[in-house]
mmCIF file of the N, C-alpha and C atoms, coordinates in Angstrom:
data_MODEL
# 
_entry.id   MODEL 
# 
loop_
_atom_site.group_PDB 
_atom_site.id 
_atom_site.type_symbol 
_atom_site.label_atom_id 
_atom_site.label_alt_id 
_atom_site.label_comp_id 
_atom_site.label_asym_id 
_atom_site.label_entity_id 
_atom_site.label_seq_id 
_atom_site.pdbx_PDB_ins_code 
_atom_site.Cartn_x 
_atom_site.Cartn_y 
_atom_site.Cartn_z 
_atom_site.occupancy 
_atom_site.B_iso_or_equiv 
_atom_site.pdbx_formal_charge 
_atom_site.auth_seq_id 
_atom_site.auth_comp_id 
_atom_site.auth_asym_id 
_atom_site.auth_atom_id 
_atom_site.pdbx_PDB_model_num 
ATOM 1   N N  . UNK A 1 1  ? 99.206  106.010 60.206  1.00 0.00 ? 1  UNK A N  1 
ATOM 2   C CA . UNK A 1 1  ? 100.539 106.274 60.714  1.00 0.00 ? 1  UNK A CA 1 
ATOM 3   C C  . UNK A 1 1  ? 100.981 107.692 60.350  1.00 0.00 ? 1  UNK A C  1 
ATOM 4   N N  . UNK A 1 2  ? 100.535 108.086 59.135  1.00 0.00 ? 2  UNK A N  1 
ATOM 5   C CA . UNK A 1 2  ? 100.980 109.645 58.898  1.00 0.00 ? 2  UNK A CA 1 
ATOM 6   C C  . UNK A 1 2  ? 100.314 110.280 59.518  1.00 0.00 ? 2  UNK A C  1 
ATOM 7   N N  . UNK A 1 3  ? 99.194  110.628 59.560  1.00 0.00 ? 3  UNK A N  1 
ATOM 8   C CA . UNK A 1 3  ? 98.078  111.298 60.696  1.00 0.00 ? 3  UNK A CA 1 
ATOM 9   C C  . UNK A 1 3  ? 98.896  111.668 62.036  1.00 0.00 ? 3  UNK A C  1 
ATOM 10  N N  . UNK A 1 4  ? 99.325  110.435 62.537  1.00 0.00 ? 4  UNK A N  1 
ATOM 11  C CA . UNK A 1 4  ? 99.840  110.013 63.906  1.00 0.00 ? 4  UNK A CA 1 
ATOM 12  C C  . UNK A 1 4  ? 101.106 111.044 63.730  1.00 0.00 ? 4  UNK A C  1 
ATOM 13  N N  . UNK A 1 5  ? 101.865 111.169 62.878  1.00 0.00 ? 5  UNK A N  1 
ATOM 14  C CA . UNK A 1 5  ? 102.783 112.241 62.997  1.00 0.00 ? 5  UNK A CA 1 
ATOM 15  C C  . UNK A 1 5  ? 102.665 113.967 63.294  1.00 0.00 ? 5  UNK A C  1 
ATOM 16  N N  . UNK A 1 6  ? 101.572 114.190 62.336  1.00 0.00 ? 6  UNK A N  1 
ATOM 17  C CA . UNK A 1 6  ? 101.317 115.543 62.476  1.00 0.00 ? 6  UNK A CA 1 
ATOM 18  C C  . UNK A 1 6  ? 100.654 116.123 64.102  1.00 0.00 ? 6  UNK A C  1 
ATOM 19  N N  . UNK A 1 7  ? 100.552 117.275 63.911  1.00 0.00 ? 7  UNK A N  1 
ATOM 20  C CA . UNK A 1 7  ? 100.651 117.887 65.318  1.00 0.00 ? 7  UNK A CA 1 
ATOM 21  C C  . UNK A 1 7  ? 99.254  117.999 65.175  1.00 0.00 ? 7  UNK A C  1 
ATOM 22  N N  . UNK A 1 8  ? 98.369  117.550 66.310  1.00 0.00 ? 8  UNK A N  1 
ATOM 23  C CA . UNK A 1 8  ? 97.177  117.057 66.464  1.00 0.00 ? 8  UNK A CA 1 
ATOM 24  C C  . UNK A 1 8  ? 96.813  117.856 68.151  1.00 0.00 ? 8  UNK A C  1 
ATOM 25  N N  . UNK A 1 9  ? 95.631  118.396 67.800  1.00 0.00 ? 9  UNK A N  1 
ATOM 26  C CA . UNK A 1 9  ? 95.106  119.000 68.855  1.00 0.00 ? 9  UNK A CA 1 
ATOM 27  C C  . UNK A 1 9  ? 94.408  117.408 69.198  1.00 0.00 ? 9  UNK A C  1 
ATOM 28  N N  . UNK A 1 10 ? 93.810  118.112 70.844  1.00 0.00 ? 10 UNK A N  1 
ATOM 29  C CA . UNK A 1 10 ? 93.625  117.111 72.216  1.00 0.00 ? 10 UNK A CA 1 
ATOM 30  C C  . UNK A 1 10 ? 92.350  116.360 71.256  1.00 0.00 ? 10 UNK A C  1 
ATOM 31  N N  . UNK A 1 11 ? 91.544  117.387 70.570  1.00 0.00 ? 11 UNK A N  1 
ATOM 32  C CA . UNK A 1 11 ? 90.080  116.626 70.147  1.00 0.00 ? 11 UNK A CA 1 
ATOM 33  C C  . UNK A 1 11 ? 90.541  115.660 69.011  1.00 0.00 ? 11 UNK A C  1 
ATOM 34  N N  . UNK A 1 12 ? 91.428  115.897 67.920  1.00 0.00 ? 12 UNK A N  1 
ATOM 35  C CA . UNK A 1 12 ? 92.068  115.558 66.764  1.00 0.00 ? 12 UNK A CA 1 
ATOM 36  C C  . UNK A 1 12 ? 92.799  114.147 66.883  1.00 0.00 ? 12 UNK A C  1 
ATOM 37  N N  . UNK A 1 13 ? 93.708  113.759 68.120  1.00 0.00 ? 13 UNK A N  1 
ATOM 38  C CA . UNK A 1 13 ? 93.886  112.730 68.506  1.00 0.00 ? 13 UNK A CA 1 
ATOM 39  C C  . UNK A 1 13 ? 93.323  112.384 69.034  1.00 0.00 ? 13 UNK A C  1 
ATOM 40  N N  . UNK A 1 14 ? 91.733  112.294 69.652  1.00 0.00 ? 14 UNK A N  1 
ATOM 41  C CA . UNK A 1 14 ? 91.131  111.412 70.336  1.00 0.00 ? 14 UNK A CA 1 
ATOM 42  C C  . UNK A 1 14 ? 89.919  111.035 69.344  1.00 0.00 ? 14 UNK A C  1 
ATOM 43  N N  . UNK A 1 15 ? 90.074  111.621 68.259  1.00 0.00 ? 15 UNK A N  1 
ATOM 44  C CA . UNK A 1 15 ? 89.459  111.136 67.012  1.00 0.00 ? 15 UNK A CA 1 
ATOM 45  C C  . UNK A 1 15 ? 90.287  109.861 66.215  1.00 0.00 ? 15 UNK A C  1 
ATOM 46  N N  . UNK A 1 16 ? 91.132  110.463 65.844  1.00 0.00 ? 16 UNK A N  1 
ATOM 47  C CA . UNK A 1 16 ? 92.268  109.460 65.431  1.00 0.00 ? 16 UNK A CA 1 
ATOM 48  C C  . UNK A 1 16 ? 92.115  108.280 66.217  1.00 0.00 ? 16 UNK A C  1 
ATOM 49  N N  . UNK A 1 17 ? 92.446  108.021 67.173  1.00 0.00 ? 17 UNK A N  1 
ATOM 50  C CA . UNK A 1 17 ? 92.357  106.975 67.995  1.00 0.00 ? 17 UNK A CA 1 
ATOM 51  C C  . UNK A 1 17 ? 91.316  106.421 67.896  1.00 0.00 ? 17 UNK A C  1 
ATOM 52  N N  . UNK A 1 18 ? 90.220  106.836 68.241  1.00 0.00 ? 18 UNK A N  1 
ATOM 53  C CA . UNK A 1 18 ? 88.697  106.282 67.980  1.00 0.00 ? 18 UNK A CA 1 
ATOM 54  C C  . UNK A 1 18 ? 88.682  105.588 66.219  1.00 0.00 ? 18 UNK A C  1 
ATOM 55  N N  . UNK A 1 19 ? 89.280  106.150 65.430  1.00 0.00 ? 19 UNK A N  1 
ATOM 56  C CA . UNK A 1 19 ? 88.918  105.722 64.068  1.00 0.00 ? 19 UNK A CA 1 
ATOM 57  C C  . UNK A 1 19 ? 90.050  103.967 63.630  1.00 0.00 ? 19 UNK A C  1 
ATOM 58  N N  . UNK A 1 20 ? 91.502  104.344 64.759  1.00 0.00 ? 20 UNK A N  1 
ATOM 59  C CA . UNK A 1 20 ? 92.143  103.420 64.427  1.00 0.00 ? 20 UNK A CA 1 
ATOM 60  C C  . UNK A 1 20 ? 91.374  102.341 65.354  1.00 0.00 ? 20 UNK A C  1 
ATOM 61  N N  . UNK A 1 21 ? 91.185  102.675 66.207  1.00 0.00 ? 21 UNK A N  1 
ATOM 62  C CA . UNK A 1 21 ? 90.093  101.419 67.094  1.00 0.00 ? 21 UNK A CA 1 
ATOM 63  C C  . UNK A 1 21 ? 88.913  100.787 66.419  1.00 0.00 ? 21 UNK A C  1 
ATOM 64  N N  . UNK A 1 22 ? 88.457  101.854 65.772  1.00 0.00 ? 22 UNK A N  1 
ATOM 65  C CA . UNK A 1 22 ? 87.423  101.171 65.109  1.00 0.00 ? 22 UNK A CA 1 
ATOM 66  C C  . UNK A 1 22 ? 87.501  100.125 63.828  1.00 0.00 ? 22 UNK A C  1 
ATOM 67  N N  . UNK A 1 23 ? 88.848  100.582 63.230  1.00 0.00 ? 23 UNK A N  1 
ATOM 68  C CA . UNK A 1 23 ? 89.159  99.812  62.180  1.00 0.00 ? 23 UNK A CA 1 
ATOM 69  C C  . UNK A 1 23 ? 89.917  98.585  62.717  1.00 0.00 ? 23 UNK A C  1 
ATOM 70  N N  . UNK A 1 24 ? 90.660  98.628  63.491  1.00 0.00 ? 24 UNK A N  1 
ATOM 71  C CA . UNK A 1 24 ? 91.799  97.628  63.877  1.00 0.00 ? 24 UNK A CA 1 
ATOM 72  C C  . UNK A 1 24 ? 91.373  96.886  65.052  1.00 0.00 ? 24 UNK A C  1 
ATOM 73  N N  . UNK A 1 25 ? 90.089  97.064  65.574  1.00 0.00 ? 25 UNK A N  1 
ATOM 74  C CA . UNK A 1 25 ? 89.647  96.849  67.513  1.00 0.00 ? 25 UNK A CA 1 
ATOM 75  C C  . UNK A 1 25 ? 91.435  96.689  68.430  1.00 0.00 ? 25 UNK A C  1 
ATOM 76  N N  . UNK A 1 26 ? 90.829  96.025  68.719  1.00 0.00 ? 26 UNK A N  1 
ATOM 77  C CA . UNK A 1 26 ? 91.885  95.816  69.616  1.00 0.00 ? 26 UNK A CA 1 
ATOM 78  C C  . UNK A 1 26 ? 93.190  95.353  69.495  1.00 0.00 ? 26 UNK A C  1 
ATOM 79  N N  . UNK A 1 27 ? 93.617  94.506  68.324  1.00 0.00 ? 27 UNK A N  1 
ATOM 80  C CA . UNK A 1 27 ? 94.299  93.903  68.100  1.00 0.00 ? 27 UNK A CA 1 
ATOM 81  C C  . UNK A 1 27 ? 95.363  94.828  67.185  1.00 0.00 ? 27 UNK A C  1 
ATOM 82  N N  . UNK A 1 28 ? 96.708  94.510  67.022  1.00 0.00 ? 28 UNK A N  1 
ATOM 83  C CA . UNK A 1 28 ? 97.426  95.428  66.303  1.00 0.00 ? 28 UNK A CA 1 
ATOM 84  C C  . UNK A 1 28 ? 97.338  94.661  65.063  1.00 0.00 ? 28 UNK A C  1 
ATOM 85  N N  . UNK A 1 29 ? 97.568  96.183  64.340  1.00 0.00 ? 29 UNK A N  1 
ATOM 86  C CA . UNK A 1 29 ? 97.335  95.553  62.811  1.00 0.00 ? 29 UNK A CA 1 
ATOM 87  C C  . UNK A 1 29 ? 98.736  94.423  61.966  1.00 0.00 ? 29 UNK A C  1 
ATOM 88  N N  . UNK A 1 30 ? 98.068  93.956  61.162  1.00 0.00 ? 30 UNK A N  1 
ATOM 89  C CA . UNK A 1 30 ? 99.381  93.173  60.710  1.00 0.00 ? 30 UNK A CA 1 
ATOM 90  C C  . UNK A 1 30 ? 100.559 93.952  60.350  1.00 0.00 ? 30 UNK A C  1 
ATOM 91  N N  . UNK A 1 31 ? 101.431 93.608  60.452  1.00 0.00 ? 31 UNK A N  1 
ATOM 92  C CA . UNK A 1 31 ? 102.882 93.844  59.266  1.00 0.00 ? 31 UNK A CA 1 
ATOM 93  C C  . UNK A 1 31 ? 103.890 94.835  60.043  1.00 0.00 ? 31 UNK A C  1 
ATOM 94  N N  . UNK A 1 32 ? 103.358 95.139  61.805  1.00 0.00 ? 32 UNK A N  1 
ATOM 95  C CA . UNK A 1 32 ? 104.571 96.195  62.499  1.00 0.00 ? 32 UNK A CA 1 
ATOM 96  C C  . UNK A 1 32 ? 105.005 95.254  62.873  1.00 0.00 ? 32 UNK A C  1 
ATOM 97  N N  . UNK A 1 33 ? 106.617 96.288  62.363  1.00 0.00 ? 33 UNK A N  1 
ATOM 98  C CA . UNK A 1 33 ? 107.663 95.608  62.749  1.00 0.00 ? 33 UNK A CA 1 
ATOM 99  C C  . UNK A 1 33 ? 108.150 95.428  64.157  1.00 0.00 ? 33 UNK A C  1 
ATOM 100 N N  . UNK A 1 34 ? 107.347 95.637  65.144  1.00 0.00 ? 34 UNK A N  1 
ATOM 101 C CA . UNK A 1 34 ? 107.478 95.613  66.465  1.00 0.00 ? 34 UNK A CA 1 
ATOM 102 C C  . UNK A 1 34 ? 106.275 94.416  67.584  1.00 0.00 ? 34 UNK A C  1 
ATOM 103 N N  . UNK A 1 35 ? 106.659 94.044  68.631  1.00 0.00 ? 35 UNK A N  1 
ATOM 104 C CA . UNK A 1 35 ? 105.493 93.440  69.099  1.00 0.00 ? 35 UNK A CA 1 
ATOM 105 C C  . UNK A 1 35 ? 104.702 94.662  69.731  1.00 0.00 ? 35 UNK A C  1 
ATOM 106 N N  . UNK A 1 36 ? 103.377 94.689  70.175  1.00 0.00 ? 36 UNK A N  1 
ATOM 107 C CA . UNK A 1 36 ? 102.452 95.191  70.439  1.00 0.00 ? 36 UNK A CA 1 
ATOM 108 C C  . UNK A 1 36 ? 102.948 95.228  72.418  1.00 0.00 ? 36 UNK A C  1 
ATOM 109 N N  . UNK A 1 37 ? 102.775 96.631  72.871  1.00 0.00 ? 37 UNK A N  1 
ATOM 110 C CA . UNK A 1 37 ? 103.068 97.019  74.148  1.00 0.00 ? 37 UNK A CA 1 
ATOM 111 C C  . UNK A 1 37 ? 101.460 96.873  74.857  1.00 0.00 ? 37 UNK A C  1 
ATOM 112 N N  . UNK A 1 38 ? 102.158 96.205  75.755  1.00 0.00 ? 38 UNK A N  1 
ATOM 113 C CA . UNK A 1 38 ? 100.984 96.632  77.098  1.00 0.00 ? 38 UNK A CA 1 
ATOM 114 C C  . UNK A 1 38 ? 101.318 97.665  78.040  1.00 0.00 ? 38 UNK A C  1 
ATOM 115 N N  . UNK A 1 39 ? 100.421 98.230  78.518  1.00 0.00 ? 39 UNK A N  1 
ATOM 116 C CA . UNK A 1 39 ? 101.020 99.515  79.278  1.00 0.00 ? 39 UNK A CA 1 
ATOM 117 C C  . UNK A 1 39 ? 100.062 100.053 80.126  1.00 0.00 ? 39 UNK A C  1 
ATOM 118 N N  . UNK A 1 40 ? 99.705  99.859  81.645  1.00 0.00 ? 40 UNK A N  1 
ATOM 119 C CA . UNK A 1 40 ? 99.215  100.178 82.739  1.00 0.00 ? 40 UNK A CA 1 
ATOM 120 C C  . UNK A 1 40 ? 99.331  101.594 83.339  1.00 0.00 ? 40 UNK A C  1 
ATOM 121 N N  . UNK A 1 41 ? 98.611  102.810 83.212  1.00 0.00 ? 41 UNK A N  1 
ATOM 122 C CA . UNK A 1 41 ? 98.193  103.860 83.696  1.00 0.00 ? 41 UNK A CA 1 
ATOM 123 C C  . UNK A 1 41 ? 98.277  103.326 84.886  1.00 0.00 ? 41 UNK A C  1 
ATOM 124 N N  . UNK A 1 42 ? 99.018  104.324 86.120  1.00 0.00 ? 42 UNK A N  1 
ATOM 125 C CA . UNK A 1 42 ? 98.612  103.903 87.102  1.00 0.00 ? 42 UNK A CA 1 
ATOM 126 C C  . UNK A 1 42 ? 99.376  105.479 87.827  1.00 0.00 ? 42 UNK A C  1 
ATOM 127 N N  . UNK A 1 43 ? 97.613  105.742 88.921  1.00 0.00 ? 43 UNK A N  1 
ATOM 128 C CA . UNK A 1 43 ? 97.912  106.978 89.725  1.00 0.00 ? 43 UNK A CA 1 
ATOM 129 C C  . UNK A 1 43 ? 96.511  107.161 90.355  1.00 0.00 ? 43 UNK A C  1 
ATOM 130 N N  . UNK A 1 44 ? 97.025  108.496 90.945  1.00 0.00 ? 44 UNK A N  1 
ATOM 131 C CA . UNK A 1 44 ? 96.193  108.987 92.446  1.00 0.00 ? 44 UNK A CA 1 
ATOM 132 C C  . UNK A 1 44 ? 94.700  109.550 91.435  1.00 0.00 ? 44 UNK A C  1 
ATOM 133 N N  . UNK A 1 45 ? 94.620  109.596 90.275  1.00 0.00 ? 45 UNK A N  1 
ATOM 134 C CA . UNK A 1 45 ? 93.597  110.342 89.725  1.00 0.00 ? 45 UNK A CA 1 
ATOM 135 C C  . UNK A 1 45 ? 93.053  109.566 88.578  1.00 0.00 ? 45 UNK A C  1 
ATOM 136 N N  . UNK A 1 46 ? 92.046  110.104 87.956  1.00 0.00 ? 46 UNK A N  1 
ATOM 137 C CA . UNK A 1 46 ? 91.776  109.436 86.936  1.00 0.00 ? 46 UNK A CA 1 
ATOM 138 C C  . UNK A 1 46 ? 92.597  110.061 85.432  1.00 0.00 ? 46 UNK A C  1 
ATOM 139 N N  . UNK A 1 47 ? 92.975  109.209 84.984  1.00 0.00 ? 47 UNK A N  1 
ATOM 140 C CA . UNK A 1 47 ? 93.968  109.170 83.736  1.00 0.00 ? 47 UNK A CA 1 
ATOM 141 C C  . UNK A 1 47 ? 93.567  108.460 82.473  1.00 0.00 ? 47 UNK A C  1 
ATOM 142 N N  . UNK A 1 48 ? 92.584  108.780 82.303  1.00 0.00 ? 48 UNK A N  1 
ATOM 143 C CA . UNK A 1 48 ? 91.533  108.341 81.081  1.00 0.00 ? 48 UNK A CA 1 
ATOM 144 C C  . UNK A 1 48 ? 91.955  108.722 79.823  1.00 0.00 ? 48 UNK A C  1 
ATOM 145 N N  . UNK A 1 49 ? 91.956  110.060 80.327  1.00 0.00 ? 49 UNK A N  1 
ATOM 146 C CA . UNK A 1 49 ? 92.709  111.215 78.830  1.00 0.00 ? 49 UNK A CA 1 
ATOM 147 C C  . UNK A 1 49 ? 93.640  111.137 78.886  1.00 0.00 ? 49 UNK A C  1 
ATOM 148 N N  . UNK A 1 50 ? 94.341  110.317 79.136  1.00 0.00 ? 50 UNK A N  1 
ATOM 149 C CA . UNK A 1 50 ? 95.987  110.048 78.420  1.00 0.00 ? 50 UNK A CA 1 
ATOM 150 C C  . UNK A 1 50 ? 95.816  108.970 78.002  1.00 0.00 ? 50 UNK A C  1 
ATOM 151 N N  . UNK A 1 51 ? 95.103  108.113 77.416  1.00 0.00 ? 51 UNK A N  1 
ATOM 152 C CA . UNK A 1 51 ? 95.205  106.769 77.114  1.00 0.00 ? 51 UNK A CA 1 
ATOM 153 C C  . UNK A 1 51 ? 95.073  106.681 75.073  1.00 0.00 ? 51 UNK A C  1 
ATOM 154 N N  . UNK A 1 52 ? 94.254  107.597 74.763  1.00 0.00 ? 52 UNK A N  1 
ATOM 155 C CA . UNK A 1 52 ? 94.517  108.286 73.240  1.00 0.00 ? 52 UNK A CA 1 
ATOM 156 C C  . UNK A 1 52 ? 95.789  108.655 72.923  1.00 0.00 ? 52 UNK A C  1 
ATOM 157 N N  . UNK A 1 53 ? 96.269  109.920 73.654  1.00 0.00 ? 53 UNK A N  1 
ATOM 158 C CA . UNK A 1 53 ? 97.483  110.483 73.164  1.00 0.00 ? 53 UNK A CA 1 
ATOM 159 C C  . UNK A 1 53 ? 98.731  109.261 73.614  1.00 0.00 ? 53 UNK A C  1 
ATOM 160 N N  . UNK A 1 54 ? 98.499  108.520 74.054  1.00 0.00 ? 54 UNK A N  1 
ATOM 161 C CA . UNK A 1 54 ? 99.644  107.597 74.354  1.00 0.00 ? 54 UNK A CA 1 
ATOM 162 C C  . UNK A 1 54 ? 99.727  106.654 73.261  1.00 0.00 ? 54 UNK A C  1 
ATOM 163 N N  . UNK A 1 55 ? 98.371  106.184 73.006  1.00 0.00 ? 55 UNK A N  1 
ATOM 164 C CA . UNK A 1 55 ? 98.373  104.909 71.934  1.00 0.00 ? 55 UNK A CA 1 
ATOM 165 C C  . UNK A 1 55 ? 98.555  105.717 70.298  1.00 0.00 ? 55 UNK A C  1 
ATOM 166 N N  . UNK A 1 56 ? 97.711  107.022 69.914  1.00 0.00 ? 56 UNK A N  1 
ATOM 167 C CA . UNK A 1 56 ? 98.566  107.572 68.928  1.00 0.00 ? 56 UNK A CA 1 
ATOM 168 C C  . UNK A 1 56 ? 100.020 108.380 69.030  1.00 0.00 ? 56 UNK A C  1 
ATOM 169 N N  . UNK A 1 57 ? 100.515 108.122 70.412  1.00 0.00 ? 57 UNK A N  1 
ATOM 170 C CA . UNK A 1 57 ? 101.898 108.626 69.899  1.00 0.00 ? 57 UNK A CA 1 
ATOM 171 C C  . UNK A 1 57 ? 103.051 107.476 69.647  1.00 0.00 ? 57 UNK A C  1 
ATOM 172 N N  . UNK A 1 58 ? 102.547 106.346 69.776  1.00 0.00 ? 58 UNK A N  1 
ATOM 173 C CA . UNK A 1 58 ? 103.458 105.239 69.452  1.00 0.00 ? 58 UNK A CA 1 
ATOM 174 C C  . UNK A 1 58 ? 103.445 104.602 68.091  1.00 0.00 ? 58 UNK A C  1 
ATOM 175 N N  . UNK A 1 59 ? 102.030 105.313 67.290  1.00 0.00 ? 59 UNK A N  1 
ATOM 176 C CA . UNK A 1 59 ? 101.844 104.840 65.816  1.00 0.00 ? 59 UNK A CA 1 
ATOM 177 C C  . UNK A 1 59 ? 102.900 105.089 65.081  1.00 0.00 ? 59 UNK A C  1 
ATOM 178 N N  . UNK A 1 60 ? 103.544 106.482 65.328  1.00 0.00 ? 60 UNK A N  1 
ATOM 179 C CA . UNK A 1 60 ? 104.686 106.782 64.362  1.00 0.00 ? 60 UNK A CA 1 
ATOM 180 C C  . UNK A 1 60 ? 105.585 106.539 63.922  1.00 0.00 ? 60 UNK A C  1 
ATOM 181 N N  . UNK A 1 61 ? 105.625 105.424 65.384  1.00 0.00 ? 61 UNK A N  1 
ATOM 182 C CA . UNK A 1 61 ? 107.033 104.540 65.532  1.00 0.00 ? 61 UNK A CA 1 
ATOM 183 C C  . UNK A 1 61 ? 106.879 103.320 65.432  1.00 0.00 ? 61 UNK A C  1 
ATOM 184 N N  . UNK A 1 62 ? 105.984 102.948 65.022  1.00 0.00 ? 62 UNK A N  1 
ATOM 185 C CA . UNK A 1 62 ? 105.284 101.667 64.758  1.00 0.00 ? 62 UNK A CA 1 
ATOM 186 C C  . UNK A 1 62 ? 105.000 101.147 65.883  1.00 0.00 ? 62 UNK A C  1 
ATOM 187 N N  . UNK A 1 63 ? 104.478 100.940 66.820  1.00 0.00 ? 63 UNK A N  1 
ATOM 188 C CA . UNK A 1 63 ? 104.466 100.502 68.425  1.00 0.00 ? 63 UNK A CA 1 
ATOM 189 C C  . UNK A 1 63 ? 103.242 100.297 68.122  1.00 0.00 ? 63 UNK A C  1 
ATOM 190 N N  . UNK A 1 64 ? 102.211 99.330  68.347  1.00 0.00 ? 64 UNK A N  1 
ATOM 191 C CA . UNK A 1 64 ? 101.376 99.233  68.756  1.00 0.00 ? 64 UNK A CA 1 
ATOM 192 C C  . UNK A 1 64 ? 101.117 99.226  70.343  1.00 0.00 ? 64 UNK A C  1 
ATOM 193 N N  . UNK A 1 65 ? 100.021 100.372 70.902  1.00 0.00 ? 65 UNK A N  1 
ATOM 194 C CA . UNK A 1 65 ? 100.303 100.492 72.885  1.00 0.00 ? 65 UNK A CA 1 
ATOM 195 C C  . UNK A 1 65 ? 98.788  99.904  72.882  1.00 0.00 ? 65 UNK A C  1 
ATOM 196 N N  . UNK A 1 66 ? 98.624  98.892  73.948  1.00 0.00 ? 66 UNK A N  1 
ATOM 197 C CA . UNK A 1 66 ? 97.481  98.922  74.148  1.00 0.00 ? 66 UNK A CA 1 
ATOM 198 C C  . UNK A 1 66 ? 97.267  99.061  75.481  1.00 0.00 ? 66 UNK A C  1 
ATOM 199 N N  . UNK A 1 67 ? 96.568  100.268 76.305  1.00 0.00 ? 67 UNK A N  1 
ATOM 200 C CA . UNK A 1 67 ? 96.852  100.430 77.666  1.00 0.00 ? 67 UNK A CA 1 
ATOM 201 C C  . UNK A 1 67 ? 95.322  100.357 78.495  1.00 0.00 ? 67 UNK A C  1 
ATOM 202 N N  . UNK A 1 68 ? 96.175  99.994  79.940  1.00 0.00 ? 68 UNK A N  1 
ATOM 203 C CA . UNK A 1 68 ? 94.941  99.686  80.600  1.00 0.00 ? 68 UNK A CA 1 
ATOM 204 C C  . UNK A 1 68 ? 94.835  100.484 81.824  1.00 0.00 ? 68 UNK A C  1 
ATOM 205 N N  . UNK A 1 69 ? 93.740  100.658 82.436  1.00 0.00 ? 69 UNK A N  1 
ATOM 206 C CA . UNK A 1 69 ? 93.402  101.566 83.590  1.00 0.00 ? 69 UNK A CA 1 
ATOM 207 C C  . UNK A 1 69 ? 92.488  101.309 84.785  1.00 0.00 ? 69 UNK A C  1 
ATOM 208 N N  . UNK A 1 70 ? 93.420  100.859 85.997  1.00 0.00 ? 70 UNK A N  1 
ATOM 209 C CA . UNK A 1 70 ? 92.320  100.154 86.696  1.00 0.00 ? 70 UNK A CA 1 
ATOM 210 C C  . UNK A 1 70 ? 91.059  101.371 87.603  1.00 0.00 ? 70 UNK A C  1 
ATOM 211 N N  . UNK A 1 71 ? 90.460  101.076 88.087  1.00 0.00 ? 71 UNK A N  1 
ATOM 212 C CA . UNK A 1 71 ? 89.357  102.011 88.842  1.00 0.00 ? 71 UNK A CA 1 
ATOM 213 C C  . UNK A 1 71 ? 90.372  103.350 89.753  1.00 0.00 ? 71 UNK A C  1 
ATOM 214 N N  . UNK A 1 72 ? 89.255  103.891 89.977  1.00 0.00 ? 72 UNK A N  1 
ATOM 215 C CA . UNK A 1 72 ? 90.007  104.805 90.788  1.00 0.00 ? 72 UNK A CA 1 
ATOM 216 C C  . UNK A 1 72 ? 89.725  104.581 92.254  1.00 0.00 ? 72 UNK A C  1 
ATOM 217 N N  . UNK A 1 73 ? 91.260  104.528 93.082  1.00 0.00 ? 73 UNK A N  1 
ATOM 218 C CA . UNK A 1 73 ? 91.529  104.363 94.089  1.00 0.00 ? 73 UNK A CA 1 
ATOM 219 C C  . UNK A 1 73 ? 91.970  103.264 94.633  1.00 0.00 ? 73 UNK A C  1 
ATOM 220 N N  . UNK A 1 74 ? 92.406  102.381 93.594  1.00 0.00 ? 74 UNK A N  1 
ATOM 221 C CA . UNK A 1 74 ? 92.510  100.675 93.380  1.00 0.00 ? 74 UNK A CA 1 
ATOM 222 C C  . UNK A 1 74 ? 94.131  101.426 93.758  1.00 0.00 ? 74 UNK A C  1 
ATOM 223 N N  . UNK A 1 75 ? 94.590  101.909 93.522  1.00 0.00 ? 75 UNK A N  1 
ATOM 224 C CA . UNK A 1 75 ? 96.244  101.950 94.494  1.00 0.00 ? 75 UNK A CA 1 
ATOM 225 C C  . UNK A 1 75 ? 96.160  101.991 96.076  1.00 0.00 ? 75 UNK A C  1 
ATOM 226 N N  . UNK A 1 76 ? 94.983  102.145 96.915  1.00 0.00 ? 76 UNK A N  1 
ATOM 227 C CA . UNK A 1 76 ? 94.840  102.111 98.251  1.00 0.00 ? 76 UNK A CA 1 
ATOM 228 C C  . UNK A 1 76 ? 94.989  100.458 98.371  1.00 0.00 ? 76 UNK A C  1 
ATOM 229 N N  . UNK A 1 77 ? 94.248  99.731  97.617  1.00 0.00 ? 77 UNK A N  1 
ATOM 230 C CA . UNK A 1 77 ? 94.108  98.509  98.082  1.00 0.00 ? 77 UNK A CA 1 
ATOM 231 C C  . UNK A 1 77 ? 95.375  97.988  98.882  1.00 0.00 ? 77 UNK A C  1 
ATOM 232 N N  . UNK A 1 78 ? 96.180  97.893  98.663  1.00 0.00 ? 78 UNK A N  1 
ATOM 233 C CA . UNK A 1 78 ? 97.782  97.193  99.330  1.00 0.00 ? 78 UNK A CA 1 
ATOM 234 C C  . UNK A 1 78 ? 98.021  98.148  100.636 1.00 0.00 ? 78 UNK A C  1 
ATOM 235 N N  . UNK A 1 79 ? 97.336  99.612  100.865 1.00 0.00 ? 79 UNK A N  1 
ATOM 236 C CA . UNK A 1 79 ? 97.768  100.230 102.251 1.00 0.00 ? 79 UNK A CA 1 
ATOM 237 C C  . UNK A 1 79 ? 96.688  99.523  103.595 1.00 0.00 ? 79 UNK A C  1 
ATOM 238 N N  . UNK A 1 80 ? 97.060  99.221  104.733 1.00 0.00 ? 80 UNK A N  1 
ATOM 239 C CA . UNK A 1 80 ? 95.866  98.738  105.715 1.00 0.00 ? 80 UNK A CA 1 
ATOM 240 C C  . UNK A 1 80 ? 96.654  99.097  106.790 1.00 0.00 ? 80 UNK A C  1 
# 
């Protein structure tokens, strides 16, 4: 959570992230005082690299984000 505060270059938080994943997988860790967010990326491109800086910028605040990203171009599906 302190980590998660300081000002973290693009490689620095996608380390971070990788290390809290690895310790915690998927699940949020015990004892935040918050419930755990789900949170759907959704756009015309691929948005991969925002899915680190999103989930460590909610550590600070205790948020656990766990976000998801469907394929690319899966927003056409509903146009015909």
């Amino acid at each position: 959570m302190t980590l998660a505060g300081a000002r973290l270059d693009f490689a620095r938080t996608n380390a971070l992230d990788e290390l809290v994943r690895r310790r915690h997988g998927a699940a949020a860790p015990e004892g935040l005082p918050t419930k755990p967010v789900r949170l759907a990326i959704l756009g015309a491109s691929t948005l991969t690299h925002l899915h680190a800086p999103i989930r460590v910028g909610g550590l600070p605040r205790n948020i656990w984000v766990e976000t998801y990203e469907y394929d690319y171009g899966q927003y056409f599906a509903g146009i015909a």
